[in-house]
C-alpha positions in Angstrom: -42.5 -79.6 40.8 -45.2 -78.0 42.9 -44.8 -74.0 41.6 -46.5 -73.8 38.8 -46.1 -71.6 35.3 -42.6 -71.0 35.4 -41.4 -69.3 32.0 -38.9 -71.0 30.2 -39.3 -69.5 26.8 -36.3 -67.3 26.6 -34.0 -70.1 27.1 -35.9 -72.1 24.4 -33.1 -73.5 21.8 -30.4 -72.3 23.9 -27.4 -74.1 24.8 -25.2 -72.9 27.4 -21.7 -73.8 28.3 -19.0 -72.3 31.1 -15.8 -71.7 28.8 -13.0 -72.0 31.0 -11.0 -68.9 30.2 -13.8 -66.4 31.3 -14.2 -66.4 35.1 -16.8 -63.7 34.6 -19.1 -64.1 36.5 -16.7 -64.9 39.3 -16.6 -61.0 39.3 -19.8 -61.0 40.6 -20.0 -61.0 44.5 -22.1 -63.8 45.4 -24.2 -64.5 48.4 -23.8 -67.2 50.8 -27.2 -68.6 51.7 -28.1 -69.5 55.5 -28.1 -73.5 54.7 -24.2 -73.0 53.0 -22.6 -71.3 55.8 -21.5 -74.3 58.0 -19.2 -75.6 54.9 -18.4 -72.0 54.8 -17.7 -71.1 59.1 -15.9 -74.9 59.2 -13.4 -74.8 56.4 -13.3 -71.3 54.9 -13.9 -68.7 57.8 -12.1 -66.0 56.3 -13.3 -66.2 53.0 -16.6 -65.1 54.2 -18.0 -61.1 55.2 -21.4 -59.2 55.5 -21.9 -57.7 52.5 -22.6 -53.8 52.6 -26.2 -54.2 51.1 -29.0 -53.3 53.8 -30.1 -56.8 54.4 -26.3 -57.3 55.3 -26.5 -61.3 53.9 -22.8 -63.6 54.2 -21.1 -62.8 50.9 -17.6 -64.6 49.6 -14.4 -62.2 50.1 -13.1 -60.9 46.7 -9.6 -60.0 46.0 -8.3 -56.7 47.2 -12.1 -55.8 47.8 -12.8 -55.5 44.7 -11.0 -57.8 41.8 -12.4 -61.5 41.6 -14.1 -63.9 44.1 -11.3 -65.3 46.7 -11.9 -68.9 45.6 -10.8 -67.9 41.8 -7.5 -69.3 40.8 -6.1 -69.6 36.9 -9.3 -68.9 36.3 -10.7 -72.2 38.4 -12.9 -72.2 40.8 -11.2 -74.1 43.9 -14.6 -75.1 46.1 -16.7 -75.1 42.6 -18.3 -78.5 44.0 -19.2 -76.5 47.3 -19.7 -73.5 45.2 -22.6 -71.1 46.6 -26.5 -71.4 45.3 -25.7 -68.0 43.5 -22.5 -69.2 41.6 -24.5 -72.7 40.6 -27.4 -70.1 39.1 -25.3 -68.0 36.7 -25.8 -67.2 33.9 -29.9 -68.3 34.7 -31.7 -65.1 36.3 -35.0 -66.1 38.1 -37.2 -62.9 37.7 -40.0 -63.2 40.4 -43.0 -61.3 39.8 -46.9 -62.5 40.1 -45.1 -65.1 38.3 -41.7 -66.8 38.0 -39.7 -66.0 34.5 -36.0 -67.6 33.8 -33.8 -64.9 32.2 -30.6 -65.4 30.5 -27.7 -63.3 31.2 -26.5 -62.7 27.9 -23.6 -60.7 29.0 -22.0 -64.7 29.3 -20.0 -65.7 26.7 -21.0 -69.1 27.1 -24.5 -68.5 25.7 -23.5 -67.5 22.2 -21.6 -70.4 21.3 -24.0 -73.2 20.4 -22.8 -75.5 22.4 -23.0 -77.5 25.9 -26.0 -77.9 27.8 -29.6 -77.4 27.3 -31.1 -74.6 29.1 -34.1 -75.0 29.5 -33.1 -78.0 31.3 -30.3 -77.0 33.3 -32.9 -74.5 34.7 -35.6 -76.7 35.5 -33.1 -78.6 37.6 -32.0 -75.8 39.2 -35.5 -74.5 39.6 -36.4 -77.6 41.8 -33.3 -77.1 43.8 -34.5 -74.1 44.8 -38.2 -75.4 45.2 -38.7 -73.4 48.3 -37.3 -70.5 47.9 -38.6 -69.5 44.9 -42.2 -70.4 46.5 -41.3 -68.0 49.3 -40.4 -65.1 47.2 -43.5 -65.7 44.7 -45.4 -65.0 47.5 -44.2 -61.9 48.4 -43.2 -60.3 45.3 -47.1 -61.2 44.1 -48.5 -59.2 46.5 -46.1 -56.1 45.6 -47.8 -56.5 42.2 -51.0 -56.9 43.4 -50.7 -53.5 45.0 -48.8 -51.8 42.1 -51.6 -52.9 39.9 -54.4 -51.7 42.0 -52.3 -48.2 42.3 -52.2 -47.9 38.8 -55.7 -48.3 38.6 -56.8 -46.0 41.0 -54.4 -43.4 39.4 -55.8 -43.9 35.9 -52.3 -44.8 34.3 -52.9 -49.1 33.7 -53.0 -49.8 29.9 -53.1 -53.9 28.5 -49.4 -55.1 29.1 -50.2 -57.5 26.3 -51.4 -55.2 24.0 -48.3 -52.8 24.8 -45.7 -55.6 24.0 -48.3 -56.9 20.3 -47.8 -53.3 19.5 -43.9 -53.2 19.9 -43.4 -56.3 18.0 -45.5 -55.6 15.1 -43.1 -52.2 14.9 -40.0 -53.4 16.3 -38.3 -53.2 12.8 -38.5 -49.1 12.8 -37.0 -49.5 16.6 -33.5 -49.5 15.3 -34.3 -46.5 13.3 -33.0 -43.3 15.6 -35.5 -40.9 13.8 -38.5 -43.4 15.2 -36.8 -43.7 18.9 -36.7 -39.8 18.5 -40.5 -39.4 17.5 -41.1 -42.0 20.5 -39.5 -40.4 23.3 -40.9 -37.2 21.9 -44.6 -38.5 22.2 -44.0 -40.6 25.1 -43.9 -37.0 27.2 -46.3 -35.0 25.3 -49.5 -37.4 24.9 -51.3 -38.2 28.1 -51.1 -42.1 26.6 -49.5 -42.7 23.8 -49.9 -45.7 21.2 -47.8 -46.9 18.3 -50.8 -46.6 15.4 -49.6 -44.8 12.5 -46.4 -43.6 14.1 -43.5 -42.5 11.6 -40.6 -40.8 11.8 -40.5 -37.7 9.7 -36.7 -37.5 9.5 -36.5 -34.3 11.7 -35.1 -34.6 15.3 -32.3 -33.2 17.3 -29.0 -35.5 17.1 -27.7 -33.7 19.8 -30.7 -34.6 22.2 -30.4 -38.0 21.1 -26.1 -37.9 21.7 -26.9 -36.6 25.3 -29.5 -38.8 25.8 -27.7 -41.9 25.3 -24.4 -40.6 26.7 -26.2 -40.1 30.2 -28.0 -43.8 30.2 -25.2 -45.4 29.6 -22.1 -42.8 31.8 -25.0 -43.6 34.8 -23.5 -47.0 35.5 -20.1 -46.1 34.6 -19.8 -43.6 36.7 -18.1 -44.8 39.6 -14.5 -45.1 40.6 -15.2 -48.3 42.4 -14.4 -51.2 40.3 -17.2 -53.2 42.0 -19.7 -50.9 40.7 -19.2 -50.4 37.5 -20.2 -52.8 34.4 -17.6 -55.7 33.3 -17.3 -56.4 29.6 -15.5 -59.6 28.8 -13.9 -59.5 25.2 -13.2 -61.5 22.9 -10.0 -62.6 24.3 -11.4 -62.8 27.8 -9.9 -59.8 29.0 -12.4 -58.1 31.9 -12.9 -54.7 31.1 -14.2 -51.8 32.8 -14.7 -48.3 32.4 -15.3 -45.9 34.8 -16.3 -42.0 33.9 -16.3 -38.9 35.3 -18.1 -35.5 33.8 -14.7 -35.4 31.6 -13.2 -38.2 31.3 -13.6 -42.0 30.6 -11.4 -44.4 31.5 -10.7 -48.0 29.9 -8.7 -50.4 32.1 -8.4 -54.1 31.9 -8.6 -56.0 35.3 -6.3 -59.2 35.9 -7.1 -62.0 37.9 -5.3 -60.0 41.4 -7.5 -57.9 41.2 -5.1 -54.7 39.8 -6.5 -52.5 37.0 -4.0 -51.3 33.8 -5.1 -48.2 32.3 -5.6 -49.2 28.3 -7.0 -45.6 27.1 -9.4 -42.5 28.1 -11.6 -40.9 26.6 -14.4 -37.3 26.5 -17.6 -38.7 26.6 -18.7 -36.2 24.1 -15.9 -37.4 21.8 -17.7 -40.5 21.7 -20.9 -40.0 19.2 -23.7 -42.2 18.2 -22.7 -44.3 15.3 -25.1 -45.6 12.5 -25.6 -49.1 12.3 -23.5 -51.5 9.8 -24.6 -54.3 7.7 -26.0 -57.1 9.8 -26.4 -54.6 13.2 -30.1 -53.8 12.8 -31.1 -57.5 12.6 -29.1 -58.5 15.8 -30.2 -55.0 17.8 -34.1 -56.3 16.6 -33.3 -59.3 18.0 -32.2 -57.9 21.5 -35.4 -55.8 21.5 -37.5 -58.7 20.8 -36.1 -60.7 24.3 -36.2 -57.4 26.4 -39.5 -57.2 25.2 -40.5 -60.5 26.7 -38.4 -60.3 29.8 -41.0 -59.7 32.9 -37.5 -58.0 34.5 -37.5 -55.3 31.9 -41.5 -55.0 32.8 -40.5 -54.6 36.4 -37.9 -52.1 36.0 -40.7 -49.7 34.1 -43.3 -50.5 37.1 -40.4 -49.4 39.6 -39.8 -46.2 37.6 -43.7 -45.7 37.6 -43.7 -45.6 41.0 -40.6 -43.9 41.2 -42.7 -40.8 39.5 -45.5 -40.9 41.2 -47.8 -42.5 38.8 -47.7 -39.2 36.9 -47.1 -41.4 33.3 -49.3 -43.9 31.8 -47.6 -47.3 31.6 -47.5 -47.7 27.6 -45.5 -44.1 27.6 -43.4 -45.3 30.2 -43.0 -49.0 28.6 -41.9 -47.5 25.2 -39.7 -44.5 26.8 -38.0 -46.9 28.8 -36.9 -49.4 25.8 -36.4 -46.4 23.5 -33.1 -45.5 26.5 -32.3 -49.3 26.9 -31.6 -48.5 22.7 -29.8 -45.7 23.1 -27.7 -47.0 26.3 -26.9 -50.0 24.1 -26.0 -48.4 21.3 -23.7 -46.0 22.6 -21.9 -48.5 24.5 -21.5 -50.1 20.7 -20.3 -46.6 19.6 -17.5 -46.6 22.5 -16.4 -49.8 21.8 -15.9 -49.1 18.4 -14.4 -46.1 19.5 -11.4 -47.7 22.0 -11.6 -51.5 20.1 -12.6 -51.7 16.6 -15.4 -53.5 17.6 -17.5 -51.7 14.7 -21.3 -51.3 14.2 -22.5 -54.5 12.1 -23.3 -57.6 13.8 -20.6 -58.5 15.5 -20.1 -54.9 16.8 -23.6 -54.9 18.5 -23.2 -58.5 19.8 -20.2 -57.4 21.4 -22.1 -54.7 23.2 -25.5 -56.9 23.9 -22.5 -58.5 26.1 -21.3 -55.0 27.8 -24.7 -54.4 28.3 -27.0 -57.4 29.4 -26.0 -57.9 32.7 -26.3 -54.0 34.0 -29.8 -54.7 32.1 -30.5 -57.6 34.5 -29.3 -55.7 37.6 -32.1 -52.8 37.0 -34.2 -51.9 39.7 -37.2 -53.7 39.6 -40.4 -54.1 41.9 -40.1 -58.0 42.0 -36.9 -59.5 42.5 -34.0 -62.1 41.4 -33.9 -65.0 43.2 
């Protein structure tokens, strides 16, 4: 294929597989691309609408607005040979930036099991499918970086993105410490440009900072009373879960495949607190760290915030502020879990919220884009 460099090496050893009880990521609205809409106008007019982003694409119909896509039935798709670009993607992410980087939505239960097909594979296919359009895109989105880069410059706050991610994984074993994500955040708005070298916790920081700092990363997605815009966590028994949160209260409720919620249980958010990690959770949180690390979307999310701000902060405080909230977003979400599901704090506790969390991760705001 003609587009050189692409980035395959967070899908290296995966397999991936579409277990047929999920319907997930049929929750997910997708778009309708200009070269699909004939099969679309000819036999399914009405499953069709302008979606309410600014770009106002073609978009499938959901149910009721807001439940799963139209086409979803027993948890089968009914046009899945016809089935759009978008649906044909999941759960591969393709992160443009000055360069093209597959992602893996880990928020897919069909990526934790070992088996089916080979993905690094099933996205190279894919990538030459979309041959064109990812051209297009890399295009654009590398002269957005071009800029940003040059900005930073000029502004005095460009460190070595290299050297920013060496340093992280040389220390990401004291990331799952909340005493060194403390001493970071602290230091990431008190030194002009901060660096990793001889940082240590010294056992002293504010747990109630840390509580209200993880309660409002993760209440900012949840806090919606539209089902479409609020976070999906597919369980164990493939129930679809959302919660959505006011100042007071949050509220679990299972969706069904209509598209009706059932209220399960609510909660205060500040009933929910941070819990400490259990045996096994540290190495699989390390592990998460380690892919967000490499993912050029999470990059791209800190560059948008940069410019967000101004270009007040230099890019290794707001590289390291930024995956010291991912933690605490994360591990909140574990510590609600837990809290309405027994989901607990260990391994399997924090793989369960790596799954809550991942795809809200992917959907970031970024200064490249998904194609």
């Amino acid at each position: 294929m003609s587009i050189p460099d692409i980035d395959y090496s967070e899908l290296q050893g995966r397999k991936v597989e579409c277990p047929e009880q999920c319907g997930m990521c049929c929750l997910c609205q997708p778009e309708v691309l200009p070269q699909e809409m004939p099969f679309f106008r000819q036999n399914h007019p009405d499953h069709v609408v302008r979606s309410k982003s600014q770009d106002r694409h073609f978009c499938l119909t959901m149910k009721k607005g807001h439940g799963s896509c139209g086409f979803l039935n027993g948890r089968r798709c009914d046009i899945y040979p016809n089935r759009p670009t978008y649906c044909r993607q999941f759960p591969y992410h393709f992160y443009i930036s000055d360069k093209i980087h597959v992602e893996l939505d880990l928020s897919c239960r069909g990526v934790w099991t070992g088996r089916g097909n080979d993905a690094v594979e099933e996205a190279r296919e894919l990538a030459e499918a979309s041959e064109k359009r990812l051209q297009d895109a890399l295009k654009q989105a590398t002269a957005v970086y071009r800029d940003f880069y040059s900005i930073c410059r000029d502004a005095g706050v460009m460190s070595d993105v290299s050297m920013i991610r060496m340093a992280l994984s040389m220390n990401i074993d004291k990331f799952t410490d909340l005493a060194y994500v403390a001493k970071i955040m602290e230091r990431s708005l008190e030194e002009p440009k901060m660096n990793l070298d001889n940082l240590m916790p010294d056992g002293k920081f504010d747990m109630s900072e840390m509580e209200d700092a993880a309660r409002d990363a993760a209440l900012g997605s949840m806090s919606s009373d539209d089902p479409m815009c609020v976070p999906v966590y597919c369980d164990r028994d493939w129930n679809w879960n959302m919660f959505m949160a006011t100042k007071d209260r949050i509220v679990w409720s299972v969706m069904d495949d209509n598209g009706d919620l059932h209220e399960k249980g609510t909660a205060a958010p500040e009933d929910i607190r941070l819990k400490p990690l259990e045996e096994g959770g540290a190495e699989v949180l390390k592990e998460y760290i380690g892919i967000l690390n490499g993912r050029e979307s999470f990059l791209g999310s800190v560059f948008y915030m940069m410019d967000q701000l101004d270009y007040e902060d230099d890019l290794a405080n707001a590289y390291y502020g930024s995956m010291c909230v991912a933690i605490l977003d994360l591990l909140w979400r574990a510590s609600m879990l837990d809290h309405f599901m027994g989901t607990g704090m260990g391994a399997e506790g924090i793989r369960e919220a790596i799954i809550f969390f991942d795809m809200d991760r992917l959907d970031a705001p970024t200064i490249g884009a998904f194609v």
